[in-house]
LODREN-941865 format. One line per field, with one value per residue: residue in three letters; x, y, z of N, C-alpha, C in turn. Coordinates in Angstrom, 2 decimals. Example, Ala and Ser with C-alpha at 12.3 -4.5 7.8 and 13.67 -1.06 7.14 Angstrom:
<atoms>
bavo (ALA,SER)
n_xx (13.19,12.85)
n_yy (-5.69,-2.25)
n_zz (7.80,7.08)
ca_xx (12.30,13.67)
ca_yy (-4.50,-1.06)
ca_zz (7.80,7.14)
c_xx (13.20,12.90)
c_yy (-3.30,0.03)
c_zz (7.80,7.87)
</atoms>
This chain:
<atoms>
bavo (UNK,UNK,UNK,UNK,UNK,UNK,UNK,UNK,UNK,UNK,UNK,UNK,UNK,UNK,UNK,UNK,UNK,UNK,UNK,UNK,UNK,UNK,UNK,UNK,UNK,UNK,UNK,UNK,UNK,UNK,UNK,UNK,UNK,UNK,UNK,UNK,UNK,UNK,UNK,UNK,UNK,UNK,UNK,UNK,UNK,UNK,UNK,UNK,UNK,UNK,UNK,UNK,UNK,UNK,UNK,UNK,UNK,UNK,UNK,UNK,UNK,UNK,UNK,UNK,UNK,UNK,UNK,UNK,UNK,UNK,UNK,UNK,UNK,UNK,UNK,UNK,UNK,UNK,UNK,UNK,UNK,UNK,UNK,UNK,UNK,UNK,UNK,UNK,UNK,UNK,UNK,UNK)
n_xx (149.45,152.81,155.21,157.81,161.09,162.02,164.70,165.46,163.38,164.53,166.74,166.07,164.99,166.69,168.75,167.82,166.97,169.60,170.55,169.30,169.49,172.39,172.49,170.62,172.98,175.00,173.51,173.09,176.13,177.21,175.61,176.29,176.66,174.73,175.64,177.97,177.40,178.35,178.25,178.79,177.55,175.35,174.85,174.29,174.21,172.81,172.79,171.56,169.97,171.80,171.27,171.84,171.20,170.06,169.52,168.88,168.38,169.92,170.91,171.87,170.58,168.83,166.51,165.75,164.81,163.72,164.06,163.53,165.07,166.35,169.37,172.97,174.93,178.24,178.85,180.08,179.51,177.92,176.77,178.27,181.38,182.38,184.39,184.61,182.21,182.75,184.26,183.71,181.02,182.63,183.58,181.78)
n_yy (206.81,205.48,205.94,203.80,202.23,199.58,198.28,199.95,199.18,195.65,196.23,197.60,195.39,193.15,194.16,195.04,192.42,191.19,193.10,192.35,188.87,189.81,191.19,188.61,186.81,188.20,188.50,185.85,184.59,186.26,185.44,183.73,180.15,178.69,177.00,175.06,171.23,168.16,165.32,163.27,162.93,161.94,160.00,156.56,152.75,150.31,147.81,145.50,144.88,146.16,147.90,151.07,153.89,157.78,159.91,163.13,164.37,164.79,163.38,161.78,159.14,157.00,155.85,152.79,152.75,150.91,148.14,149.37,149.07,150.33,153.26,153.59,156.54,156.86,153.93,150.41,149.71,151.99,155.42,155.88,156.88,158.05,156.78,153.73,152.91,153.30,151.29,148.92,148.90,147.95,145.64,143.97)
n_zz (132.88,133.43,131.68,130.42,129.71,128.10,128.65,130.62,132.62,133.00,133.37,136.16,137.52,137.83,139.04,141.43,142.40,142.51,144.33,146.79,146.68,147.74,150.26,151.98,151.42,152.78,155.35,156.16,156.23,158.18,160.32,163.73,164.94,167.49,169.42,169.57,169.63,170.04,169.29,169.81,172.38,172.30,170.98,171.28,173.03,173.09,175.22,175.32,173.10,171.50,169.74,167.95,168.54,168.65,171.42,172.50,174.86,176.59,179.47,182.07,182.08,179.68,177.89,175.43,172.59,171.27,172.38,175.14,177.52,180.10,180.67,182.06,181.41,180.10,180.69,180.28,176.87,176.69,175.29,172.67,170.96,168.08,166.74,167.70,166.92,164.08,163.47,165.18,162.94,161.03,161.33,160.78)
ca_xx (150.34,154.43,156.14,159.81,161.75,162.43,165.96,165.13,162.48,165.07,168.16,166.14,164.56,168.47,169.67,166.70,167.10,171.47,170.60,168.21,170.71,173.70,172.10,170.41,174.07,175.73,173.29,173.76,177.54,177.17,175.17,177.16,176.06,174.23,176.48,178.63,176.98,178.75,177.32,179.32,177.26,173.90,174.68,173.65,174.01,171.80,173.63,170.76,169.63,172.78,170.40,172.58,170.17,170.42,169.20,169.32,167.72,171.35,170.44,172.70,170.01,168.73,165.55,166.06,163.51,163.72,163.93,162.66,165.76,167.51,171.10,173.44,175.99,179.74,179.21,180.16,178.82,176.75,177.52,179.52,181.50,182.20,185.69,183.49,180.93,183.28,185.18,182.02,180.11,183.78,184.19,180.53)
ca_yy (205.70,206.03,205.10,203.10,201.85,197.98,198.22,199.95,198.33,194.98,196.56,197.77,193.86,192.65,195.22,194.51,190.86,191.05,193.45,190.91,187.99,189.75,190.87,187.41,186.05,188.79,188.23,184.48,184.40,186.90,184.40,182.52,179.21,179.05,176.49,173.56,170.36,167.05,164.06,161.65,162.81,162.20,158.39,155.67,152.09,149.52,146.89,144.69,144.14,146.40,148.94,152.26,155.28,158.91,160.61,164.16,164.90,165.42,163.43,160.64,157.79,156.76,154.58,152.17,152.56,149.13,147.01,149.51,148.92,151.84,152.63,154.45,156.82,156.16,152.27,149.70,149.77,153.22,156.64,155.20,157.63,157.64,155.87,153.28,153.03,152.98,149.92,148.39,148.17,147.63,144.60,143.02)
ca_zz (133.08,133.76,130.64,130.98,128.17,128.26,129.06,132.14,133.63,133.11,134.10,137.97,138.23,137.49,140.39,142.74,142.35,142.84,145.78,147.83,147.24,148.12,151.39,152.33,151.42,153.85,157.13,156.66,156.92,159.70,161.73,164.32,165.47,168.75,170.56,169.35,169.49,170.41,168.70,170.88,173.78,171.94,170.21,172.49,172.06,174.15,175.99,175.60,172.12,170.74,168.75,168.05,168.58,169.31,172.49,172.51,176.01,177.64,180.61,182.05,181.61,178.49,177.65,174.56,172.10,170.49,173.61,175.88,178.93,180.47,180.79,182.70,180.58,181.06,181.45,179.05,176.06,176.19,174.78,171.74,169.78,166.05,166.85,168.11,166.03,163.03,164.47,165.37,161.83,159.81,161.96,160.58)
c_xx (151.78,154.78,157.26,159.58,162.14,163.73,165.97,164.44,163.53,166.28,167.63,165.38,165.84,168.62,168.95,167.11,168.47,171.51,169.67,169.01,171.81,173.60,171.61,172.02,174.97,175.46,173.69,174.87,178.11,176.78,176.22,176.30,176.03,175.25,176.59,177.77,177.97,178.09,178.16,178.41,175.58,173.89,175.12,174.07,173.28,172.38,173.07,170.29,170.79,172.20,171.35,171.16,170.36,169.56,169.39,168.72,169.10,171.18,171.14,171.74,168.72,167.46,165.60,164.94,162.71,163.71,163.13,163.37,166.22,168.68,170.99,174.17,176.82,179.90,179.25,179.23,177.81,177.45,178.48,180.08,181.67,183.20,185.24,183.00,181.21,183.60,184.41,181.52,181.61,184.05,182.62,180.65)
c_yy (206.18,205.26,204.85,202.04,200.18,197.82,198.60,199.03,196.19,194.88,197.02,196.38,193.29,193.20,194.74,192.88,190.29,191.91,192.18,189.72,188.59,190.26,189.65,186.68,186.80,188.55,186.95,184.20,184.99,186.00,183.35,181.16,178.78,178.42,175.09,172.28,169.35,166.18,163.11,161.73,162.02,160.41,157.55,154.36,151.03,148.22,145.27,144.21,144.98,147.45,150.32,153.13,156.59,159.22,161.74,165.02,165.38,164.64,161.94,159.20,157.87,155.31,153.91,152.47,151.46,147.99,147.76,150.00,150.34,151.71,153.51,155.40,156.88,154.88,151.57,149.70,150.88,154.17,156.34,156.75,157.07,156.78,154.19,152.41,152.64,151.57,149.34,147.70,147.79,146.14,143.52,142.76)
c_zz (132.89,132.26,130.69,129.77,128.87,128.94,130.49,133.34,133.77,133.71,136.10,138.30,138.56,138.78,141.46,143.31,142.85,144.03,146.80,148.25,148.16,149.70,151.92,152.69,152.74,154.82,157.25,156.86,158.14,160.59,162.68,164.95,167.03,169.66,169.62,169.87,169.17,169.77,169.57,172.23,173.53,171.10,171.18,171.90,173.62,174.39,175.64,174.15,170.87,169.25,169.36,168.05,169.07,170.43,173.15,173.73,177.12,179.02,180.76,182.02,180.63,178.11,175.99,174.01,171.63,171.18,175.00,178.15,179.13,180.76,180.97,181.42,181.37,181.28,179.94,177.82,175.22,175.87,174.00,171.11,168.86,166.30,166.79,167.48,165.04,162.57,164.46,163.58,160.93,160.13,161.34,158.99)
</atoms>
């Protein structure tokens, strides 16, 4: 059997353990994020019974989940942004 003195065997877990983080911590700030994401393009609001919902299919018409209707995007009422939205529930 290898014999190692206490101090050692605590001082290379310590090192092991502060190397592992400090790589993990290095690739993750390296990572860039795949592509910007819009949330105004993706929050919906339904003309018809006025249920906000997201819809992250990118696709200019939009089926309600809660009533069920479809809508165009670009027309009154649909594709709310936060501006919006804000305005909207501050006013209830």
């Amino acid at each position: 059997m290898i014999k190692i003195e206490l101090t050692l065997a605590i001082t290379g877990y310590l090192f092991l353990s502060l190397l592992i983080l400090f790589l993990w911590l290095f690739t993750e700030t390296r990572k860039k994020p795949a592509s910007p994401i819009r949330k105004e393009n993706y929050l919906w609001q339904c003309p018809m019974c006025f249920h906000i919902y997201v819809d992250s299919s990118g696709s200019d018409i939009s089926r309600c989940p809660l009533c069920g209707s479809l809508h165009k995007k670009h027309e009154s009422g649909y594709n709310v942004n936060r501006d919006t939205l804000s305005e909207n529930q501050g006013a209830r």
